[in-house]
C-alpha positions in Angstrom: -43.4 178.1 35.5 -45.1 174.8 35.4 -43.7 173.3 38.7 -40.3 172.6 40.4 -37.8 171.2 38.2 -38.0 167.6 39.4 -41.5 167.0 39.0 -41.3 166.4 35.5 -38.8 163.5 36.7 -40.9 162.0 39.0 -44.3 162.4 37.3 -45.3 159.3 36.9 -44.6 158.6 41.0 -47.6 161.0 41.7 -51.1 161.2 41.0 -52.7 164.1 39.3 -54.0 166.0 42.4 -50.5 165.9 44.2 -48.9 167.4 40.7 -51.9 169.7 40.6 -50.9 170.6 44.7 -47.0 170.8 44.1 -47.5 173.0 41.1 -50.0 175.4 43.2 -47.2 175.0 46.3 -44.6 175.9 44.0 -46.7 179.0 42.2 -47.1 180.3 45.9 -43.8 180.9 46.3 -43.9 178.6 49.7 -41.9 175.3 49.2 -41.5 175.2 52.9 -45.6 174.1 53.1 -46.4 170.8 53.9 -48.3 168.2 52.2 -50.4 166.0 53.3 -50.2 162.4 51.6 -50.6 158.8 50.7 -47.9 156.9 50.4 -48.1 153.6 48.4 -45.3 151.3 48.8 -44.5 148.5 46.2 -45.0 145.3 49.4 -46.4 145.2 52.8 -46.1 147.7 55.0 -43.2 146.8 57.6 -41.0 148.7 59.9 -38.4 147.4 57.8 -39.8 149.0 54.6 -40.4 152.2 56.4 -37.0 152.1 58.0 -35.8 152.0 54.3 -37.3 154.9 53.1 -36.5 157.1 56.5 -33.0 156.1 55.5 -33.8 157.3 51.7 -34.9 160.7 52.7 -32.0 160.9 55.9 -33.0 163.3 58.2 -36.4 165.2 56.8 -38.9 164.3 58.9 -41.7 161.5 57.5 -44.2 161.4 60.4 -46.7 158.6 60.0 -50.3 159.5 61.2 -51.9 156.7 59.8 -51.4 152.8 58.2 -53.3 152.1 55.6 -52.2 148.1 55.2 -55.4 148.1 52.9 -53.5 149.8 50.3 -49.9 149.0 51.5 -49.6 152.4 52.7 -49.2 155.0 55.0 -50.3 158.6 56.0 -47.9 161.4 56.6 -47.3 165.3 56.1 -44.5 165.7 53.9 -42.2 168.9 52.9 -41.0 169.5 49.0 -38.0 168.5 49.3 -39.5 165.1 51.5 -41.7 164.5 48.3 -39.1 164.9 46.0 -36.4 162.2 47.8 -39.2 160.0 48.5 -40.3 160.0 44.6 -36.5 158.9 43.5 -37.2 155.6 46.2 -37.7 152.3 43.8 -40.0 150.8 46.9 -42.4 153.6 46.6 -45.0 152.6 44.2 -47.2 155.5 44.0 -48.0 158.8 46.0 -51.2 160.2 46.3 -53.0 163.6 47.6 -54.7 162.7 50.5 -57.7 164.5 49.5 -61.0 165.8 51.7 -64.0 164.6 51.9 -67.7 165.8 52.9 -71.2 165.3 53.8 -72.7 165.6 50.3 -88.6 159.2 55.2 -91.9 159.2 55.5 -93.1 159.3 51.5 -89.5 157.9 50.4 -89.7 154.7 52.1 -93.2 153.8 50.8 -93.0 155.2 47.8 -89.9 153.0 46.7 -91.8 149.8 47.5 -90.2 149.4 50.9 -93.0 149.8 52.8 -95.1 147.2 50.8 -92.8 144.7 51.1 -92.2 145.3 55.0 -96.1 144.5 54.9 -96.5 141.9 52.9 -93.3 139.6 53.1 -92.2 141.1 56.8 -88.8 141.7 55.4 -86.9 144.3 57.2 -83.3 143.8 57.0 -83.8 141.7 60.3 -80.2 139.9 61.1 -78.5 142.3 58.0 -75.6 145.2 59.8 -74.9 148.2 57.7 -72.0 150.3 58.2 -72.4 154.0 58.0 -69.3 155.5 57.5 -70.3 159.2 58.2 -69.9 161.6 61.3 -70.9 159.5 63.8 -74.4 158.1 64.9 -76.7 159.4 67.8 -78.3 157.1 70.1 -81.6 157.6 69.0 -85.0 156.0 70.0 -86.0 155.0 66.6 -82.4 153.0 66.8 -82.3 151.9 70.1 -85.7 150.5 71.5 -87.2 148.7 72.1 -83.6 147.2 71.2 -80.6 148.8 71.1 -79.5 148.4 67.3 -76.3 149.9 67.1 -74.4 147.1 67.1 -70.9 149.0 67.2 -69.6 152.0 67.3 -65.7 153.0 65.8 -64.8 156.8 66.2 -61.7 157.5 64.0 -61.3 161.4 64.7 -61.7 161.2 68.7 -61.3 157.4 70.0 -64.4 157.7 71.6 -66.3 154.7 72.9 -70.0 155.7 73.0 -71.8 156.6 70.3 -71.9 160.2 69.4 -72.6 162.4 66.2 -71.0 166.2 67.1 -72.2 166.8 63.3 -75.5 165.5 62.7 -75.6 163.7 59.3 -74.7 160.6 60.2 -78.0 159.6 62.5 -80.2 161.4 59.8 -78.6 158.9 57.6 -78.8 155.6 60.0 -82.4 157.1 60.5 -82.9 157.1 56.5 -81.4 153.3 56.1 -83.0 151.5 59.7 -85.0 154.0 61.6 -88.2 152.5 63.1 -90.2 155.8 63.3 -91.1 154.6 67.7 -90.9 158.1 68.4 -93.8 159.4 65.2 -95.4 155.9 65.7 -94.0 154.8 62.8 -94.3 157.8 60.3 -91.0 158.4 59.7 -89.3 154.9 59.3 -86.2 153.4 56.7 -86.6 151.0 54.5 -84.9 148.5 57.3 -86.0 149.1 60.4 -85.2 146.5 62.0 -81.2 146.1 60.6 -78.4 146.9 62.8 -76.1 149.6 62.2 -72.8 149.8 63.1 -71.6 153.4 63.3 -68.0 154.3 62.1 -67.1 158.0 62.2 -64.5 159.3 59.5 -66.1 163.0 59.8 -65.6 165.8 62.0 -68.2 168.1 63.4 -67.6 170.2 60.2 -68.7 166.9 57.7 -65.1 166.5 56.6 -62.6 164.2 56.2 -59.3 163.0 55.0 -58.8 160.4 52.6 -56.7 158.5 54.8 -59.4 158.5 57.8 -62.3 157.5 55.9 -60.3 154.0 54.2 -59.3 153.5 57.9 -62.9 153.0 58.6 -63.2 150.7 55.3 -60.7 148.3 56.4 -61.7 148.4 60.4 -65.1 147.3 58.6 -63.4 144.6 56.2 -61.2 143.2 59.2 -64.3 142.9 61.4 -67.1 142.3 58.8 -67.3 138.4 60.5 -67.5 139.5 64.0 -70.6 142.6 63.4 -72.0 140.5 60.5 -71.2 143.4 58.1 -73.2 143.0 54.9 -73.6 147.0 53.6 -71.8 149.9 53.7 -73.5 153.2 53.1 -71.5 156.0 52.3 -72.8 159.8 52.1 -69.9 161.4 51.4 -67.6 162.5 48.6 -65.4 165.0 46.7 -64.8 166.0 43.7 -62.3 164.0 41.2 -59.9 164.6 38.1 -58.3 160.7 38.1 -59.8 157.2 37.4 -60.7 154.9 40.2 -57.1 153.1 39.8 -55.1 156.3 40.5 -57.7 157.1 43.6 -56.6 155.3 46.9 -60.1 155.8 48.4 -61.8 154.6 45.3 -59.0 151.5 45.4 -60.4 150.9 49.0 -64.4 150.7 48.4 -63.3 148.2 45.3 -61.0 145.9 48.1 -64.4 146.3 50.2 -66.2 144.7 47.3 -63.9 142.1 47.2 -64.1 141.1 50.4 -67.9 140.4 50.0 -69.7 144.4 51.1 -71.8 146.1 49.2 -70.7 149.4 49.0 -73.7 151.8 48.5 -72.0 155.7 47.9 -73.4 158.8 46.9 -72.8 160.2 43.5 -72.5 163.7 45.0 -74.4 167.2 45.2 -72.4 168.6 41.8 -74.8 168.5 39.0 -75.8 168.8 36.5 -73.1 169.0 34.4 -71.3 166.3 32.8 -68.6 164.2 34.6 -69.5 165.2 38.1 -69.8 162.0 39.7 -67.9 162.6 42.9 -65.1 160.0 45.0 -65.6 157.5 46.2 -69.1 157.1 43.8 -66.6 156.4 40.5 -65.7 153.4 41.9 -67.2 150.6 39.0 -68.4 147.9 41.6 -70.1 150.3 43.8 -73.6 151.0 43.7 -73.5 154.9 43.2 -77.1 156.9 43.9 -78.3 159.9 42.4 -81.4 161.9 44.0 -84.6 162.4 42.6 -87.6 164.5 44.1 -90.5 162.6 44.8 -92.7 164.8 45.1 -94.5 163.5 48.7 -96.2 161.1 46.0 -95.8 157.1 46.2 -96.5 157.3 42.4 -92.7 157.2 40.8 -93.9 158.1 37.5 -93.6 162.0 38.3 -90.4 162.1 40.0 -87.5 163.9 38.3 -83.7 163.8 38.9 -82.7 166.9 41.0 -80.6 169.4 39.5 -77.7 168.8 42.0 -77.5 165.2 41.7 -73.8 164.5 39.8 -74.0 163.2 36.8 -71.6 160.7 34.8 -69.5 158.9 32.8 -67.2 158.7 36.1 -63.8 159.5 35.3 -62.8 156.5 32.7 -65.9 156.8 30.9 -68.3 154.1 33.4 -71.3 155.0 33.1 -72.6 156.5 36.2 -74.9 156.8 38.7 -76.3 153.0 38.5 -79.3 154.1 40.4 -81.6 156.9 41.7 -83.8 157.7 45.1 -85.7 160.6 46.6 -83.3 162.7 48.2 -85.4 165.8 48.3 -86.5 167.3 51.7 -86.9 164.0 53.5 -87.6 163.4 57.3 -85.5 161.5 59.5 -83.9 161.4 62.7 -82.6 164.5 64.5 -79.2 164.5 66.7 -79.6 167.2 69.5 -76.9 169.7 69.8 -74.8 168.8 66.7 -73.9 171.0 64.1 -76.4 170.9 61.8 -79.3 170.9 64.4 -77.6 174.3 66.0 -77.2 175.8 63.2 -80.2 174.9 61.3 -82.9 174.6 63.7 -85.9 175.4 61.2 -85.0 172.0 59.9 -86.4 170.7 62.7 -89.8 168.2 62.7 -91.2 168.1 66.6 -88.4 167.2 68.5 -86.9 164.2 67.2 -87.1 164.6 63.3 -85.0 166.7 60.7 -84.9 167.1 57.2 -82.1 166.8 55.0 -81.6 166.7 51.0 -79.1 165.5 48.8 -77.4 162.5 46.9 -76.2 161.9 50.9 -80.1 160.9 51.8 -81.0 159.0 48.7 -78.0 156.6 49.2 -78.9 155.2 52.6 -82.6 154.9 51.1 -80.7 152.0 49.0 -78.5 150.6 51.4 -81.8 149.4 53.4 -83.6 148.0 50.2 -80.5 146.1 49.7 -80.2 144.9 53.5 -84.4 143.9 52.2 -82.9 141.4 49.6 -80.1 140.5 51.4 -82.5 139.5 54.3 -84.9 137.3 51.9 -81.3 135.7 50.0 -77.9 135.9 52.4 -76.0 134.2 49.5 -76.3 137.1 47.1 -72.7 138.4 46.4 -72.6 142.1 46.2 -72.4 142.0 42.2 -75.7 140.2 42.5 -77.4 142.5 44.6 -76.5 145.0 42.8 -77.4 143.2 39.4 -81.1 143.0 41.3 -81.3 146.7 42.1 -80.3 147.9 38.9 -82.6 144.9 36.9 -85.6 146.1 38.6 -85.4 149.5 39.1 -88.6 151.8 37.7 -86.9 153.2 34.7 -86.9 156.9 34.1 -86.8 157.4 30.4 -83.4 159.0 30.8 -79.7 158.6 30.1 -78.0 155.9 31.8 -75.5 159.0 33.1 -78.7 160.8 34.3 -80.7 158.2 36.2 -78.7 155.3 35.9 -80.7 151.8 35.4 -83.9 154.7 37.3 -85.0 154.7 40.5 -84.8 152.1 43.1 -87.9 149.9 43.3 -87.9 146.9 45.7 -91.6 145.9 44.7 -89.9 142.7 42.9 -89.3 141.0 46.1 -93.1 140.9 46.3 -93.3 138.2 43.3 -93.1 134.6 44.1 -89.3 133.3 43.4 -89.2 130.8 40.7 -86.4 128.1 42.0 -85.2 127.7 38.8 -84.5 132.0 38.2 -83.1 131.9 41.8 -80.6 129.2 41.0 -79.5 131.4 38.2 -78.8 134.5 40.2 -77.2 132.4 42.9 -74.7 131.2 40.4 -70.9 132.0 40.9 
């Protein structure tokens, strides 16, 4: 059988992966399972509104674990029989999976021009704040002195105040994006070293996540983009996808982010290299989505190649995706003692502060600090136009736009002298 009789009814109220999960609940034999969901309604989310719809479904229980005024919805596990009252509801607009997510420098930085630039033009994300939205960031050296750099810290899976990463990704990744390589006198250091990073932890120890968690972090950084002096946010995460970007409420998120004036850097994911494997959140169309190359410890970017793992496009929808590449191969950066990873993979260690890491997750925060480069040398730059930059001048590849995207992120352009005239231009609108 395809699925309980009423969810041919109500089809249209659902997105793909909830029909997918109903018709798996339903194969199981187990319609007493819950679900765990998004629920979009058609206005604002008020207690009046959600006093409607506990009235709708009488007395199954609706328990709200999250708001999600973002999206105009909320969080909640949900029975079958929950789901299906809640789907007849005319102020529901839409009810989505609340799907998982996970944890998809020394030659890298250099050899994508950062390193150069830092030299020559002193730029160095000075006065630019990226969010990482990951598992949580470790007060590092190379991130707190001379000066302590993380700016804020937001933990939505403990409450906790202090900066902590039980998982270990994160801080490689705020290492990757700002790191000021103090503790290997400067070896291993990020494209930014000297931005700010606020840490926002959507990730457990394991490197997952639900939906719902990770677009709470999104709008905690919209709301308070003003007061941290948000600019970026770099996301190493992702999972895979069978909808478009308008039937994803994570992917509807990153594009409100946009909106509200942050570039959203996101991994294109660790599934290649087969077609239509760019992962979500990456398929959203104004992100800028990464791809990983291997650079082979060389600052020549001529010989790199795009690693077998790194997702390929279209994105669901047919965008063409990744927009860009970066080395993501076997790359040094900062090491959170006692986490996860640095239990469990201790031969990944470099001295006693460094770690390596590969994937799509460590080429995207290679970009989110070229872009807090530009960003520093132009603050008026909207996030289309930075990204319009990166992809413009990026060292092309000779591949598919779906491979490499526009090729591999080279910042060496912010080495030219500006012509007034071609900055007016790229200021425009």
């Amino acid at each position: 059988m395809d699925g309980p009789s009423w969810l041919q009814t109500y089809s249209a109220k659902m997105n793909r992966p909830l029909r997918n999960k109903v018709r798996h609940i339903h194969a199981s034999g187990n319609p007493s399972a819950a679900i765990r969901v998004i629920i979009q309604l058609k206005g604002r989310v008020t207690p009046a509104r959600l006093n409607a719809l506990q009235q709708h479904i009488g007395s199954l229980p609706l328990p709200i674990i999250r708001r999600l005024p973002l999206i105009r919805s909320v969080a909640s596990n949900v029975s079958m029989p929950c789901l299906e009252r809640m789907c007849s509801w005319n102020g529901i607009g839409k009810i989505y999976l609340d799907g998982i997510k996970k944890t998809s420098l020394y030659i890298a930085t250099p050899s994508i021009g950062a390193t150069a630039v830092r030299r020559k033009t002193g730029l160095t994300g000075k006065g630019i704040n990226i969010a990482v939205i990951d598992t949580g960031v470790y007060p590092h050296p190379d991130l707190t002195r001379p000066v302590n750099r993380i700016v804020a810290f937001k933990d939505w899976i403990h409450g906790r105040k202090k900066p902590y990463d039980d998982n270990g990704h994160g801080t490689h990744i705020a290492g990757d994006c700002a790191g000021n390589g103090r503790e290997s006198k400067g070896k291993y250091r990020g494209p930014a070293p000297e931005a700010g990073i606020v840490g926002v932890k959507v990730l457990d120890r394991q490197g997952s996540g639900y939906d719902s968690t990770i677009i709470k972090g999104i709008e905690w950084c919209i709301l308070h983009r003003r007061r941290l002096k948000l600019r970026i946010l770099s996301m190493s995460l992702g999972g895979p996808v069978n909808t478009v970007c308008s039937d994803d409420p994570l992917c509807q998120a990153v594009e409100k982010a946009v909106r509200a004036g942050l570039v959203a850097v996101i991994a294109a994911g660790n599934s290649g290299p087969r077609r239509r494997t760019i992962e979500s959140p990456g398929s959203a169309p104004s992100a800028i989505t990464v791809g990983a190359v291997d650079d082979h410890r060389s600052i020549r970017q001529a010989d790199d190649n795009v690693m077998w793992y790194s997702s390929r496009g279209p994105a669901r929808g047919g965008r063409s995706k990744p927009d860009l590449v970066a080395p993501g191969e076997t790359i040094v950066s900062l090491r959170a003692p006692g986490s996860v990873l640095d239990r469990e993979y201790p031969y990944l260690r470099v001295g006693t502060d460094y770690f390596i890491l590969s994937g799509t997750s460590i080429s995207t925060p290679l970009v989110s600090g070229t872009a807090a480069q530009l960003l520093q040398r132009d603050p008026s730059l909207s996030p289309r136009q930075v990204k319009e930059a990166l992809k413009k001048n990026a060292f092309r590849l000779g591949l598919g736009p779906n491979i490499a995207g526009s090729g591999i992120v080279n910042v060496r352009f912010l080495l030219k002298r500006r012509n007034p005239r071609s900055k007016r231009k790229l200021s425009k609108g």
